[in-house]
N, C-alpha and C positions, 0 to 999 in steps of 0.2 A: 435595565433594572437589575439585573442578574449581578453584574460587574458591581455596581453601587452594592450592592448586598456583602457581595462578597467583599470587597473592600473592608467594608464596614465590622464584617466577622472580624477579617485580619487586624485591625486595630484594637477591636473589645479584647478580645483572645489575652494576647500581654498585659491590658491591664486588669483581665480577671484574678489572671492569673498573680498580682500583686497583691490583691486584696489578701486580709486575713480571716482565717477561717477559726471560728471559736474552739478555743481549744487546741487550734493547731501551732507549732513556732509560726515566729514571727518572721515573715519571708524578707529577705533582704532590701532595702528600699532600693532607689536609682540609682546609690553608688555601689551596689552590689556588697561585697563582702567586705570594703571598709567605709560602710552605712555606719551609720550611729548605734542601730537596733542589732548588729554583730560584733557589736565591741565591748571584749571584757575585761577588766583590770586583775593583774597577778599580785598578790602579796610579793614583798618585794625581796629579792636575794641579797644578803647581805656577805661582804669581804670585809673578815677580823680573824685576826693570828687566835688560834682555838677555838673559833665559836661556829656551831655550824653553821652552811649554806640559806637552809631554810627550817622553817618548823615541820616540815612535812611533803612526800612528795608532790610532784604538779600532773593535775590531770586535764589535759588539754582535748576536745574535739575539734577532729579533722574542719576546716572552714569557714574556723571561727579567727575572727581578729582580736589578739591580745596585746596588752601593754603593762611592760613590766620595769621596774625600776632595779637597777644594780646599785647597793651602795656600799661605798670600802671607806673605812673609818679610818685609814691610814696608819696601821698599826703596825703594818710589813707591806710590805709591795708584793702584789699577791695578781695573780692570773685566775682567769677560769676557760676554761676549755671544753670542748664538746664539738669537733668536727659534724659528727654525724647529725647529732641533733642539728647543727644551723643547716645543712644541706636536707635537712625533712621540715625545714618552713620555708618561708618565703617574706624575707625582711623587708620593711616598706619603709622604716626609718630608725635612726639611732641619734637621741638628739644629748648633746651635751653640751650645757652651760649655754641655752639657745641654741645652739648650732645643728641644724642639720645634715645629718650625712644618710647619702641614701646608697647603701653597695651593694654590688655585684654579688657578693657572699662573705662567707666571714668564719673563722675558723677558731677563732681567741680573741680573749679581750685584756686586758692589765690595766691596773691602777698601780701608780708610780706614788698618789698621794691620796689624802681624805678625797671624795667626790662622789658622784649619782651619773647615773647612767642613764636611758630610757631606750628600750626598744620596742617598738611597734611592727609587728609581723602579724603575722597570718599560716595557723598550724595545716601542713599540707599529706605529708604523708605516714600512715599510723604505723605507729610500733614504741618502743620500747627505748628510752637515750638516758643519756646521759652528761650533767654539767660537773666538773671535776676542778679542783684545784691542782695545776701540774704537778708531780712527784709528790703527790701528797695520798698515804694509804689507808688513812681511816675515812669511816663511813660518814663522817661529821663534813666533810669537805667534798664532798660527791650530793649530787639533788639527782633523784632520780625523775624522768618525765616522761607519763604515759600521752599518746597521742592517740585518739580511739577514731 
């Protein structure tokens, strides 16, 4: 009886521990951290000759899955860049035009013409980054992004 018991703990245990408790976040469902209930939409960065990145910087918590859209209006053939930043997330997919691409990492991105981007990651480790437009030295062309 002892072993049925215990059994039994061991199963309630995980799914106690699923429930939501009032007031507290919402704990991640069964797919963990790319659940439905950890997923949050970024206003989107925008590529155009003059205009900045974004309206404001991005403040990202550690664990959380975002999706964000790039879009380059095709006005110059423009890169954005931020090593450090993509090696402090964890990409789960970059889809363009349908298409799925799921890498290893990723260090740059270019548009050659007008188009949208999509990435979907998950912010890992916290600090302080940066998205930049290559050789480019104003503030308008750089999005700063906190990771907490």
């Amino acid at each position: 009886m002892r072993i049925l018991t215990a059994a039994a703990l061991a199963l309630a245990l995980p799914l106690a521990a699923l429930a939501d408790d009032e007031g507290a976040a919402p704990a991640p469902g069964l797919a963990g951290l790319l659940s439905a209930g950890n997923r949050q939409e970024l206003p989107p960065i925008t590529l155009s000759a003059g205009e900045p990145l974004a309206a404001a910087p991005l403040r990202l918590k550690s664990g959380t899955y975002y999706e964000i859209a790039i879009e380059a209006d095709g006005s110059q053939e423009l890169a954005l860049a931020g090593p450090e930043f993509f090696r402090a997330i964890w990409i789960d997919e970059i889809v363009i035009e349908g298409l799925e691409i799921r890498p290893l990492g990723l260090d740059s991105l270019e548009f050659d013409q007008a188009g949208t981007m999509e990435i979907g990651f998950v912010a890992i480790r916290p600090g302080t980054y940066e998205l930049r437009v290559p050789g480019s030295t104003g503030d308008m062309q750089r999005l700063e992004i906190v990771i907490e």
